[in-house]
MDAnalysis code that builds the backbone (N, CA, C; Angstrom):
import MDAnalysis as mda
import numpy as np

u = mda.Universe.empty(648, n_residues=216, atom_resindex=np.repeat(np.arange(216), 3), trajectory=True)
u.add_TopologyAttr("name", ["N", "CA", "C"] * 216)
u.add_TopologyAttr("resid", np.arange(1, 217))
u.add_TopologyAttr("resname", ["UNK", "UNK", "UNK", "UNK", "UNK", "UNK", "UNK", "UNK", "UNK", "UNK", "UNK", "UNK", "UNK", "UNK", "UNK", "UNK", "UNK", "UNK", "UNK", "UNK", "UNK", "UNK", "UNK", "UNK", "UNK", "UNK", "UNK", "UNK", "UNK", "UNK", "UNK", "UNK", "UNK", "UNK", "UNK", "UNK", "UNK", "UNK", "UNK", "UNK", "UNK", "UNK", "UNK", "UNK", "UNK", "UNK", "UNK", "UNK", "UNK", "UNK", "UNK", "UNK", "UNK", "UNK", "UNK", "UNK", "UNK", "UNK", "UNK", "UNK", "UNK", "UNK", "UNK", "UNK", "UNK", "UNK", "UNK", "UNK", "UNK", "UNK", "UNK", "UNK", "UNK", "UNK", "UNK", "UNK", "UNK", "UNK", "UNK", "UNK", "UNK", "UNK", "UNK", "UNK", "UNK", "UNK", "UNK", "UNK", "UNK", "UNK", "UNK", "UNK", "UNK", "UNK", "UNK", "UNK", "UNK", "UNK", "UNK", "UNK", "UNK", "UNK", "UNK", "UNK", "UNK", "UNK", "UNK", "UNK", "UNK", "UNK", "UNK", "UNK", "UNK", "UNK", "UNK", "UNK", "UNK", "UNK", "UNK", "UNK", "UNK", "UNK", "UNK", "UNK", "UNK", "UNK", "UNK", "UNK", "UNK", "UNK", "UNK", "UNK", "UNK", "UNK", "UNK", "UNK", "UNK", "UNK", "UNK", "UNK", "UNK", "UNK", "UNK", "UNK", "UNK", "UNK", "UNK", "UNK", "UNK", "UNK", "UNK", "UNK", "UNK", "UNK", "UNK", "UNK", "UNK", "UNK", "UNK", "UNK", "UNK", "UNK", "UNK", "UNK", "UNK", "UNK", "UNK", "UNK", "UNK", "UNK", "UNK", "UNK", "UNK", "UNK", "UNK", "UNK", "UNK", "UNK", "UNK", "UNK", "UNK", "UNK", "UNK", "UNK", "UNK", "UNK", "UNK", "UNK", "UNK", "UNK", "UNK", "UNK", "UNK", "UNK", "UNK", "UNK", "UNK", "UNK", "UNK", "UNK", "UNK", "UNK", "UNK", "UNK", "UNK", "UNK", "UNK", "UNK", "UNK", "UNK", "UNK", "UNK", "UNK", "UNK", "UNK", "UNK"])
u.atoms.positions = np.array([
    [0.829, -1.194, 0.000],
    [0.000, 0.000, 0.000],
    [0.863, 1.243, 0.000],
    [0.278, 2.060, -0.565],
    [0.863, 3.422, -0.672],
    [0.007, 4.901, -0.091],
    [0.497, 5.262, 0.662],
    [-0.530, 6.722, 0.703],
    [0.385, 7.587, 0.282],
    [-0.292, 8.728, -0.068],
    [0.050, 9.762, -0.587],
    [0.014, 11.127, 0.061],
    [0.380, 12.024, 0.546],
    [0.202, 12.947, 1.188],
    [1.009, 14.573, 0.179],
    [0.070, 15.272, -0.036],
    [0.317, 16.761, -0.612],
    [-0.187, 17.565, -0.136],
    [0.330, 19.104, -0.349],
    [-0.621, 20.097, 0.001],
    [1.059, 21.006, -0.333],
    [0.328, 23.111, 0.235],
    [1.617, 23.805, 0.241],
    [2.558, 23.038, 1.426],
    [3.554, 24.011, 1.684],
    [4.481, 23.671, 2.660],
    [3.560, 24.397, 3.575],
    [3.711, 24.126, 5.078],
    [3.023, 24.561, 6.290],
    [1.463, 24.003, 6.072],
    [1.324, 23.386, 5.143],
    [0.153, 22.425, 5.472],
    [-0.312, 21.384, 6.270],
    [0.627, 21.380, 6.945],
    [0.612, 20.356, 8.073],
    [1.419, 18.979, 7.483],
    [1.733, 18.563, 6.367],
    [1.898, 17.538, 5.684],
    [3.121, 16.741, 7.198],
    [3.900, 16.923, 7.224],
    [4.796, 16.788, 8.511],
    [4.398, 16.121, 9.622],
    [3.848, 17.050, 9.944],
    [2.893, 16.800, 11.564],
    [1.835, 15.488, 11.417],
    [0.897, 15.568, 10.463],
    [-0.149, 14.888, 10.134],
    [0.994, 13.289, 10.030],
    [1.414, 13.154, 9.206],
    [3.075, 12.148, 8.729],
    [3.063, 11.555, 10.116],
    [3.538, 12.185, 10.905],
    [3.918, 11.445, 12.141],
    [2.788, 10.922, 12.642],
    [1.583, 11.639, 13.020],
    [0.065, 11.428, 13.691],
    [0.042, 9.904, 12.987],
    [0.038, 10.031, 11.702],
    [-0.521, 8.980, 10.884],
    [0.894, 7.606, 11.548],
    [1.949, 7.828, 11.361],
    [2.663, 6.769, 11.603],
    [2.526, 6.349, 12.967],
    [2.564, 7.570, 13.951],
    [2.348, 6.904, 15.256],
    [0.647, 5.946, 15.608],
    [-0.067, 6.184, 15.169],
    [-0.825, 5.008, 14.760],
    [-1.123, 3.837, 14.540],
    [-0.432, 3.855, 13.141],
    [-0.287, 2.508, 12.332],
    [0.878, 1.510, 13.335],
    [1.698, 2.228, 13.823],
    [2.981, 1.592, 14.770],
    [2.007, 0.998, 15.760],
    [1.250, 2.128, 16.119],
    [0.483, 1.238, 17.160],
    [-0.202, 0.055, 17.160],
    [-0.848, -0.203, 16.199],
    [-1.738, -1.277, 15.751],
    [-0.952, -2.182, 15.395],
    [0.572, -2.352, 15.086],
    [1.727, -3.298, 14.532],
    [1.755, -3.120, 13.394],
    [1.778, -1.777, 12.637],
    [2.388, -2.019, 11.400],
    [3.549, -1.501, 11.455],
    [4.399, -0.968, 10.264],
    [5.971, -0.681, 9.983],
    [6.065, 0.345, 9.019],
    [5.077, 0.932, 8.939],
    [5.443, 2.158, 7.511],
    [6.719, 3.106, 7.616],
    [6.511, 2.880, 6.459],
    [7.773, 3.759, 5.916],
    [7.565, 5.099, 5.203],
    [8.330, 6.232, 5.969],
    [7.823, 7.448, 4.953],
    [9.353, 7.574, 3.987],
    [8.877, 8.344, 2.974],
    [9.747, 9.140, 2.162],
    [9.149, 10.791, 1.474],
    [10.642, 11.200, 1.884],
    [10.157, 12.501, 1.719],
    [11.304, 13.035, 0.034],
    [10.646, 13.538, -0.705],
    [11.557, 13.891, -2.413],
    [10.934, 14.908, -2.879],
    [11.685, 15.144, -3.332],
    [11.525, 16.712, -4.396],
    [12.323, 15.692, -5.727],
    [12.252, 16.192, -6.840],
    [12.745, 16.131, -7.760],
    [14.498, 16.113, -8.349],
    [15.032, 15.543, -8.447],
    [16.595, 15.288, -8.636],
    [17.486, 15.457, -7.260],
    [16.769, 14.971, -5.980],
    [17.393, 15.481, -5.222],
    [17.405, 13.579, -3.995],
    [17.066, 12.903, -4.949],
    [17.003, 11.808, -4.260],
    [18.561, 11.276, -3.429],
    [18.633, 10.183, -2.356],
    [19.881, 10.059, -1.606],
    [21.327, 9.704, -2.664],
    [20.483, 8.898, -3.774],
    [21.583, 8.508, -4.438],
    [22.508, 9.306, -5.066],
    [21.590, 10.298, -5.625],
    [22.019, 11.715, -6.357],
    [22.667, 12.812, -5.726],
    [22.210, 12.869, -4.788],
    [23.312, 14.004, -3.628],
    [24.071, 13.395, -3.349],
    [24.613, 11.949, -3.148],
    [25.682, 11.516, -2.852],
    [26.407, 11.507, -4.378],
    [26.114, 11.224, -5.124],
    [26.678, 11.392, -6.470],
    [27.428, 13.120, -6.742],
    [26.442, 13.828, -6.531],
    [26.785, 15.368, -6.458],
    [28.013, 15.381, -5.695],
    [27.849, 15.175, -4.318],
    [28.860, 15.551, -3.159],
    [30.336, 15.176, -3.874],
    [30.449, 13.659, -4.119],
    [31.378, 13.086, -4.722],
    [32.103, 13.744, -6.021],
    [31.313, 14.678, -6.833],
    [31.548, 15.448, -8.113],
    [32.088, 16.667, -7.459],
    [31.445, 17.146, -6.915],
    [32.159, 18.490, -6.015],
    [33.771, 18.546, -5.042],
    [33.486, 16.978, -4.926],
    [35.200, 16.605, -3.979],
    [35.949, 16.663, -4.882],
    [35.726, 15.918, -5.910],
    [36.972, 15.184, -7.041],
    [36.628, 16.960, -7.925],
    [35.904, 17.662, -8.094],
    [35.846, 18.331, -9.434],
    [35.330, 19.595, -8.876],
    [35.358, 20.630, -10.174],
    [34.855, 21.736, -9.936],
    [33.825, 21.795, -10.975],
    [33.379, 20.679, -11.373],
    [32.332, 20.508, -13.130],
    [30.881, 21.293, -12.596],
    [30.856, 21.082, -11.015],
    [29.349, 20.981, -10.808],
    [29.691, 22.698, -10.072],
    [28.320, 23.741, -10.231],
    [28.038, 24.764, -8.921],
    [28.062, 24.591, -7.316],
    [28.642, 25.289, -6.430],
    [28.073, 24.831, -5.079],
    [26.876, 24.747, -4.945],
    [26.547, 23.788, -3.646],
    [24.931, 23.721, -3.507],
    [24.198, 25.293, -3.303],
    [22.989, 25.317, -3.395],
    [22.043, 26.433, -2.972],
    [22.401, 27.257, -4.054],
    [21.107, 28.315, -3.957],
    [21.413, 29.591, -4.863],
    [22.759, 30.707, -4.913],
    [23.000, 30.895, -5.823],
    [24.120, 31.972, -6.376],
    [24.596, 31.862, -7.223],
    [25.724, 32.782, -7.756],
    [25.799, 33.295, -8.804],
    [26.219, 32.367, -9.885],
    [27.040, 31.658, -9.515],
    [27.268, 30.469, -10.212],
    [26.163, 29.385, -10.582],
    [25.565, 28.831, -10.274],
    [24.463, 28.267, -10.248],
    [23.892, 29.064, -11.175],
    [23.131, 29.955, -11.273],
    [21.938, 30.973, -11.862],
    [23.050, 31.091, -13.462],
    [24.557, 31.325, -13.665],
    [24.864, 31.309, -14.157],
    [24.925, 29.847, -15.251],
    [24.816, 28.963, -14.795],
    [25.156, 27.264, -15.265],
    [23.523, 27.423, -15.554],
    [22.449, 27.654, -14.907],
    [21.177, 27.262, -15.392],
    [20.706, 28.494, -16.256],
    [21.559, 29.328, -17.188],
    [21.212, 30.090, -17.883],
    [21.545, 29.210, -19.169],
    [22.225, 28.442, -19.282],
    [22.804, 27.930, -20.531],
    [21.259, 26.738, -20.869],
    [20.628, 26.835, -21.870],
    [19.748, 26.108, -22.311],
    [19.791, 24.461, -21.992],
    [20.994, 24.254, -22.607],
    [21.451, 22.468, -22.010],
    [21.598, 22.072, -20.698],
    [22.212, 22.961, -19.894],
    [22.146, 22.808, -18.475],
    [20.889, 22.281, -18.436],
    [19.832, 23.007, -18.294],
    [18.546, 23.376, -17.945],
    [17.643, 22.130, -18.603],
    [17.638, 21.666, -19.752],
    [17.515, 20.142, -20.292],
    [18.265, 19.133, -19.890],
    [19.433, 19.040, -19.353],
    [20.431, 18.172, -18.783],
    [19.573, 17.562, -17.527],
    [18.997, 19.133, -16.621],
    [18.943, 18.840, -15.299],
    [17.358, 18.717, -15.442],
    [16.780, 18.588, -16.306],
    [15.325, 18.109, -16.054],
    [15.447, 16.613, -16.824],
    [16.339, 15.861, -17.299],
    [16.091, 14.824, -17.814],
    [16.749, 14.185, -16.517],
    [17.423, 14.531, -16.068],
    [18.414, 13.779, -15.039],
    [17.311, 13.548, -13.626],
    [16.822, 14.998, -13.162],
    [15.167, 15.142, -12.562],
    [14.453, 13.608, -12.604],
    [13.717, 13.795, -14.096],
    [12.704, 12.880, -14.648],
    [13.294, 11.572, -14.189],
    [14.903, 11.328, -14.316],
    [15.057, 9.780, -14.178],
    [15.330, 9.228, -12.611],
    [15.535, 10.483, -12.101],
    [15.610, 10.481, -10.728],
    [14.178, 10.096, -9.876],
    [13.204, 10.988, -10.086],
    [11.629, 10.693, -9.911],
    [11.454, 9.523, -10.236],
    [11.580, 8.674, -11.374],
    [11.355, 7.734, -11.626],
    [12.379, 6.178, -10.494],
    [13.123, 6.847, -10.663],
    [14.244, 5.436, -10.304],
    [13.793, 5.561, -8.208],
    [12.575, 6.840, -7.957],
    [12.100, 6.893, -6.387],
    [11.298, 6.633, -6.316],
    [10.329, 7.065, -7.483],
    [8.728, 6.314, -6.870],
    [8.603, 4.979, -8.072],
    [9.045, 5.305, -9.258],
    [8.784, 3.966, -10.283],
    [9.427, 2.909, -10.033],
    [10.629, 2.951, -8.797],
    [11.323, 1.609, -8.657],
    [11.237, 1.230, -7.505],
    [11.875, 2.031, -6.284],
    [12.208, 1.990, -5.176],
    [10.563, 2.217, -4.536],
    [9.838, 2.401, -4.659],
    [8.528, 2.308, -3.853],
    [7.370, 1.803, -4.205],
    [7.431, 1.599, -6.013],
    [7.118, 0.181, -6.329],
    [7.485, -1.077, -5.724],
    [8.731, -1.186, -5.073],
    [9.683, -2.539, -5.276],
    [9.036, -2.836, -3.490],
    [9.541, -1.320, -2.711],
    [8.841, -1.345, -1.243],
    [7.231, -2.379, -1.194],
    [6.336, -1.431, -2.390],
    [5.172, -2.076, -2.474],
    [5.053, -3.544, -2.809],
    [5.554, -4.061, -3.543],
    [5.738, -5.715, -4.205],
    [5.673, -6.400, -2.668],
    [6.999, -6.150, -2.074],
    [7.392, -6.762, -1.246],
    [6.058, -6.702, -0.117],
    [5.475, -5.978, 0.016],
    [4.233, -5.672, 1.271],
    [4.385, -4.538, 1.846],
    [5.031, -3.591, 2.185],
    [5.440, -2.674, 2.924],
    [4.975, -1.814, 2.479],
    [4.545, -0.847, 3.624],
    [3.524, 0.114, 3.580],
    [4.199, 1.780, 3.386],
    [3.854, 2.101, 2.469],
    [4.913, 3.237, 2.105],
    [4.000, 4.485, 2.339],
    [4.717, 5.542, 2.914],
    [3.670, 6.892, 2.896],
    [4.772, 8.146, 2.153],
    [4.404, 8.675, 1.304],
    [5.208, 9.424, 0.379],
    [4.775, 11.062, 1.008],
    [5.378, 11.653, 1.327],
    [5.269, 13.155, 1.079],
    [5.529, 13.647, 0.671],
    [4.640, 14.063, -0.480],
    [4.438, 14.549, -1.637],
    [4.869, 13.300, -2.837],
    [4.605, 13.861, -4.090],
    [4.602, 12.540, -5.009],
    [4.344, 12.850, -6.115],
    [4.376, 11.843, -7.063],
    [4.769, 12.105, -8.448],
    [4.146, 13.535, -9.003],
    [3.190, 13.927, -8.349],
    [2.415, 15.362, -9.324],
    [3.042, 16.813, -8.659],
    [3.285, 16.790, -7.226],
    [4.322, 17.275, -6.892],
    [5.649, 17.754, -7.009],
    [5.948, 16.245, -7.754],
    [7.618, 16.726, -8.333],
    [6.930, 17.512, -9.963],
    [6.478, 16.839, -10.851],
    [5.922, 17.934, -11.710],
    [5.715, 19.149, -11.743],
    [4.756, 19.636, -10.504],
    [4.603, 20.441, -10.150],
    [5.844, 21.984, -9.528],
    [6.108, 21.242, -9.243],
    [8.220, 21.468, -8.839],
    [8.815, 21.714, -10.258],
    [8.923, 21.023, -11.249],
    [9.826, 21.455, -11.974],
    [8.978, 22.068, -13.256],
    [7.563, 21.866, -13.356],
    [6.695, 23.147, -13.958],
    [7.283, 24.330, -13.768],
    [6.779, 24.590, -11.966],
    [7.472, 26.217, -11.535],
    [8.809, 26.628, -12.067],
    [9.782, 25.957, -11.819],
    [11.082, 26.088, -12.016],
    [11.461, 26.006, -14.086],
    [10.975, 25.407, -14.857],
    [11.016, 25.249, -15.693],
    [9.309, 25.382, -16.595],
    [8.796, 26.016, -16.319],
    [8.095, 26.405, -17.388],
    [7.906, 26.202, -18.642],
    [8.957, 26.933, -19.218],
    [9.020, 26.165, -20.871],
    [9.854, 25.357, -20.749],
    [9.778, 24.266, -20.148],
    [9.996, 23.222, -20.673],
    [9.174, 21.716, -20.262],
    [8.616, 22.145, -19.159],
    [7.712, 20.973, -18.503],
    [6.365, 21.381, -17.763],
    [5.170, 20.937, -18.964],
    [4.068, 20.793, -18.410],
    [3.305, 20.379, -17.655],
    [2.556, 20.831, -16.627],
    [1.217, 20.570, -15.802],
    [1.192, 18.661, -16.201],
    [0.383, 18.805, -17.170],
    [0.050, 17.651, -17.946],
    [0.515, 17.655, -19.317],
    [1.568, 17.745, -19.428],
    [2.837, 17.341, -20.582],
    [3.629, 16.061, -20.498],
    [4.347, 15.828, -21.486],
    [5.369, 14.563, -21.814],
    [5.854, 14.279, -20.313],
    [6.121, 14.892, -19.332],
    [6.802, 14.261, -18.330],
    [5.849, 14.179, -17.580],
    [4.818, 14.920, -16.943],
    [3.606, 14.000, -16.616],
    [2.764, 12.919, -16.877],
    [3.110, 12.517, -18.436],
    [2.709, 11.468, -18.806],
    [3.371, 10.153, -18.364],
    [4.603, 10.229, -18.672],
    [5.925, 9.689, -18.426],
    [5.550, 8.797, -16.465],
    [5.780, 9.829, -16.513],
    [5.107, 9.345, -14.388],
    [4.376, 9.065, -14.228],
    [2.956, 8.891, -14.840],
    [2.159, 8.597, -14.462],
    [1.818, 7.352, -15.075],
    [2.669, 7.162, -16.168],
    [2.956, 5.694, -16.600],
    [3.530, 4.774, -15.911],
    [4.748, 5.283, -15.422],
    [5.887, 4.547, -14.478],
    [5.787, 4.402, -13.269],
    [5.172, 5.228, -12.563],
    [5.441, 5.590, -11.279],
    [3.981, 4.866, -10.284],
    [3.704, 3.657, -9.533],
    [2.655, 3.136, -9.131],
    [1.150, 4.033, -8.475],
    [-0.051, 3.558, -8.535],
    [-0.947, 4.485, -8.482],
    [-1.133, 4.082, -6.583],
    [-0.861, 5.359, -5.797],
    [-1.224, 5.157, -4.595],
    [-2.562, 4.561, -3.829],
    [-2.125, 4.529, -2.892],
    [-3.976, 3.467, -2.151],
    [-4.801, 4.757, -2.205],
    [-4.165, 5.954, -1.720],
    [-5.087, 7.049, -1.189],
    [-4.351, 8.088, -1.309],
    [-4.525, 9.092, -1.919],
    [-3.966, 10.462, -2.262],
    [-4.558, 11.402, -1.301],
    [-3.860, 11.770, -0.774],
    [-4.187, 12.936, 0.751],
    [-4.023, 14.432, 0.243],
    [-4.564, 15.382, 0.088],
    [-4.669, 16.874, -0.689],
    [-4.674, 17.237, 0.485],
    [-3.827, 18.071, 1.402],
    [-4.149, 19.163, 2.751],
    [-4.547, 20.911, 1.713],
    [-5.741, 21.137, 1.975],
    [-5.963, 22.003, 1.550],
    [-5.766, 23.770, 2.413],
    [-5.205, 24.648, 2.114],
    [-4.582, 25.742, 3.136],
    [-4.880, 26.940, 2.117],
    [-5.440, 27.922, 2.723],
    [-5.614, 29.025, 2.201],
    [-4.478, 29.885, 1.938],
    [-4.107, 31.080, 0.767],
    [-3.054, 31.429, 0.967],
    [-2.582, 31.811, 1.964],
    [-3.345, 33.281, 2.740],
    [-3.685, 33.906, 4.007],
    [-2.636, 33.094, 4.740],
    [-3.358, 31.799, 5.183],
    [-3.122, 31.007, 6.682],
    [-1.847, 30.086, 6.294],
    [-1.029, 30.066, 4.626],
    [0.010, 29.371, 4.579],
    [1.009, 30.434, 4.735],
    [0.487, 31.632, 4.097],
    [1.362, 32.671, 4.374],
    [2.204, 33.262, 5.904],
    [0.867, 33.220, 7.029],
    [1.043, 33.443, 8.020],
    [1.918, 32.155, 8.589],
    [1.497, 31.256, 8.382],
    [2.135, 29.925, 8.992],
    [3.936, 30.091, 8.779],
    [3.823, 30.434, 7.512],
    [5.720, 30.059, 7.481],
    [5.659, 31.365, 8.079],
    [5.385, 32.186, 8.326],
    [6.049, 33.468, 9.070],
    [6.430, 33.244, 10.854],
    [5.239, 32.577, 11.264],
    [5.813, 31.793, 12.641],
    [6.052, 30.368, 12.500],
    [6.630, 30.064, 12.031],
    [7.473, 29.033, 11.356],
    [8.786, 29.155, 11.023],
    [8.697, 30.417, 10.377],
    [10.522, 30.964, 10.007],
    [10.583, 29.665, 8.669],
    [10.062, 29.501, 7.752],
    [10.896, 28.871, 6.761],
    [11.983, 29.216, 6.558],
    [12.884, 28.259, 6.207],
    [14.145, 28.556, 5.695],
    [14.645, 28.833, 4.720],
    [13.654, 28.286, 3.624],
    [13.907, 28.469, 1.859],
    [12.254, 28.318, 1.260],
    [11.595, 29.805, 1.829],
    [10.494, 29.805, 1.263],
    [10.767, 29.949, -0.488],
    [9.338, 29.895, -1.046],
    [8.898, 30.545, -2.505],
    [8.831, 32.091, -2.448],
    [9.269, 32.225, -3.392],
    [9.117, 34.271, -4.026],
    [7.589, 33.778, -3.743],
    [7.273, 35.385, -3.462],
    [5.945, 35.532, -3.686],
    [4.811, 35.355, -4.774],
    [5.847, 35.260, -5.971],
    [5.483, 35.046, -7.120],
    [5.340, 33.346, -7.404],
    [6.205, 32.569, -7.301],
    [5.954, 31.537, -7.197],
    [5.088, 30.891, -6.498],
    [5.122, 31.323, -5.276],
    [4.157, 30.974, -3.920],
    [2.763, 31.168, -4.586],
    [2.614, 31.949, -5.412],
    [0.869, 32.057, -5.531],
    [0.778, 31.388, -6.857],
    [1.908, 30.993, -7.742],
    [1.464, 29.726, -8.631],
    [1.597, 28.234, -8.184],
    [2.287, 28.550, -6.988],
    [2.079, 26.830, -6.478],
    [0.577, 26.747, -5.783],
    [0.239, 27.408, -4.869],
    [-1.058, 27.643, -4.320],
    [-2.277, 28.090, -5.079],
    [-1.911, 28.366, -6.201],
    [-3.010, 28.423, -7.141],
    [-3.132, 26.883, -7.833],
    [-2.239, 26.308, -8.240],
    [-1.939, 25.204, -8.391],
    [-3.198, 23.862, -8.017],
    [-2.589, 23.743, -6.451],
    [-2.631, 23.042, -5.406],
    [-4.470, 23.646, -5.131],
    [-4.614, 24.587, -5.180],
    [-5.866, 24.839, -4.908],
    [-6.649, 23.954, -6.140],
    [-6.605, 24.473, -7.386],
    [-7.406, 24.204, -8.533],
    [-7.195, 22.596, -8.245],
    [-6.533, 21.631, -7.578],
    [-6.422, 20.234, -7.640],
    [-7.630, 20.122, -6.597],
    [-8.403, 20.487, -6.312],
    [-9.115, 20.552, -4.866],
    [-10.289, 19.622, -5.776],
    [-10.597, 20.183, -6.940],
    [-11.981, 19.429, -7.590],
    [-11.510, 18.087, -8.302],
    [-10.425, 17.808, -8.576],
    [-9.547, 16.545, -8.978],
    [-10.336, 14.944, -8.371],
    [-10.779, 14.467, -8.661],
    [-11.140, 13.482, -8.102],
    [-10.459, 12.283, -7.595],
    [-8.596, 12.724, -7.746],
    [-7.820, 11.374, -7.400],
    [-7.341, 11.700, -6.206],
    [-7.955, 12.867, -5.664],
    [-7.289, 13.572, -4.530],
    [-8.703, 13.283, -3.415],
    [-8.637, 13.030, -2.161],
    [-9.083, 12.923, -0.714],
    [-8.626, 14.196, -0.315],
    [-9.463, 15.530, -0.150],
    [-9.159, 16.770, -0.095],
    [-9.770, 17.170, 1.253],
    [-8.798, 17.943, 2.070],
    [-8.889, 17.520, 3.229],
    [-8.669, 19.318, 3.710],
    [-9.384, 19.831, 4.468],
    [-9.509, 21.116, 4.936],
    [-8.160, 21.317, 6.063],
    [-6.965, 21.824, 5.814],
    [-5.936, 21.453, 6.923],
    [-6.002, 22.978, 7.379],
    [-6.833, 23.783, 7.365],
    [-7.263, 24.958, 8.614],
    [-7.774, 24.292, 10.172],
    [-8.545, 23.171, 9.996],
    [-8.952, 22.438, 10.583],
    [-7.855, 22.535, 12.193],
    [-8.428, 21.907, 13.029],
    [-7.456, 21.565, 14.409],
    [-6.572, 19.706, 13.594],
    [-5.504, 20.039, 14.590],
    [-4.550, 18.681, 14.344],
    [-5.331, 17.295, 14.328],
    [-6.225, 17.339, 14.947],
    [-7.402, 16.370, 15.625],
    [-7.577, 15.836, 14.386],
    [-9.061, 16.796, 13.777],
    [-9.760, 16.678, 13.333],
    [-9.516, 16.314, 12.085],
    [-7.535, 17.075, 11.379],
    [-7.244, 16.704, 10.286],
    [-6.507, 15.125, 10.191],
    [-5.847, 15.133, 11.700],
    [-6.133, 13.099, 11.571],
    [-7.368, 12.592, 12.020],
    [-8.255, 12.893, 12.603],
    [-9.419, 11.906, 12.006],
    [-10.189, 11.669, 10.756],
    [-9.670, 12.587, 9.735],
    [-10.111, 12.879, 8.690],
    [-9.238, 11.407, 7.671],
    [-8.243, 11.621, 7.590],
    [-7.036, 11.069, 7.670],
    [-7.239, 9.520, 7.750],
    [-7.648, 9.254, 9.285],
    [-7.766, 7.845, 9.238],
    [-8.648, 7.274, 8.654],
    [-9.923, 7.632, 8.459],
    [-11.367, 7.345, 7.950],
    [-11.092, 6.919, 6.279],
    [-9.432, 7.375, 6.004],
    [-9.445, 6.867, 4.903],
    [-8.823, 5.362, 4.297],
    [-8.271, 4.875, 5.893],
    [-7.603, 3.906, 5.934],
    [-7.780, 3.045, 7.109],
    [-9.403, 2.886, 7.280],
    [-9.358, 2.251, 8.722],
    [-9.187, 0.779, 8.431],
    [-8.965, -0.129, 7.546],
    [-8.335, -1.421, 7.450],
    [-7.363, -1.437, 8.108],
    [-6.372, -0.351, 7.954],
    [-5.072, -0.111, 8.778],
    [-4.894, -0.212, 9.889],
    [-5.626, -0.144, 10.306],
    [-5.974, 0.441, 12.028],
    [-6.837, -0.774, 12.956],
    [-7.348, -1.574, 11.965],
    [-8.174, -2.401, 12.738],
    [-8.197, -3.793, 13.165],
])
């Protein structure tokens, strides 16, 4: 089995994660979370790190000038969304497929439409909503038991990372195409859309009602 869990950041996705695992632990199960963004899987940062010791081929991590400079060059920028795509794939099309085969109960935060969604923002012209690489994933990549949508108003995501202190929020500009995004998925029907204004409670009892086999 697979659940799925999305929403903005400060949606609770985190908090809810644990609620939900401390649970299932209880009852004797063993889930496993994973948490991915797009080209940034364990194998690949260790691959990076290793390129950065031996070489100077790659930018330092995080934003600056170098970086912004390397992703101005067109190929970069196709390099690092094909490398992305095979990365996404080789996390949820292999490694949490393979989790699933075996029996093991996987809970993803965030997931294949997510990472899309991720490198939409970031790449625009070059990767669609529902384009070639959304197709691509949604071919490869296994269909979850239950897709979890935490739904958050801008307002109350806005305020949230502010007493929160994010560390590497979205421009404001971005922030309201991911949340415009994430909102318009609300009428989606593969999504279990879930009001996360709500109290902690109420958004795991919401939560469990979608998986009480689990529990029982």
């Amino acid at each position: 089995m697979i659940i799925a869990v999305s929403g903005v950041d400060c949606s609770g996705k985190s908090t809810q994660i644990e609620r939900l695992v401390s649970r299932l632990e209880s009852a004797g199960r063993s889930p496993r979370v994973r948490w991915y963004r797009p080209g940034y899987s364990d194998e690949l940062d260790a691959l990076r790190a290793l390129l950065r010791r031996r070489s100077d081929v790659l930018p330092p991590p995080g934003s600056g000038v170098a970086r912004e400079q390397a992703f101005s060059r067109p190929w970069v920028r196709r390099a690092w969304i094909t490398v992305a795509v095979l990365d996404t794939i080789w996390t949820y099309g292999i490694k949490v497929r393979c989790a699933s085969w075996l029996g093991r109960l996987v809970i993803c935060d965030r997931y294949r439409w997510d990472a899309v969604l991720d490198l939409h923002l970031r790449f625009s012209g070059h990767v669609a909503l529902n384009g070639a690489v959304a197709g691509l994933l949604r071919a490869l990549c296994p269909r979850p038991r239950v897709n979890i949508l935490l739904l958050l108003s801008a307002q109350e995501a806005l305020e949230r990372q502010e007493r929160k202190a994010e560390p590497f929020p979205d421009t404001r500009d971005v922030f309201v195409k991911r949340h415009g995004i994430y909102d318009g998925w609300s009428s989606d029907a593969r999504f279990v859309v879930i009001d996360a204004e709500r109290s902690i409670d109420e958004v795991h009892a919401q939560i469990m009602e979608q998986v009480p086999e689990l529990v029982s």
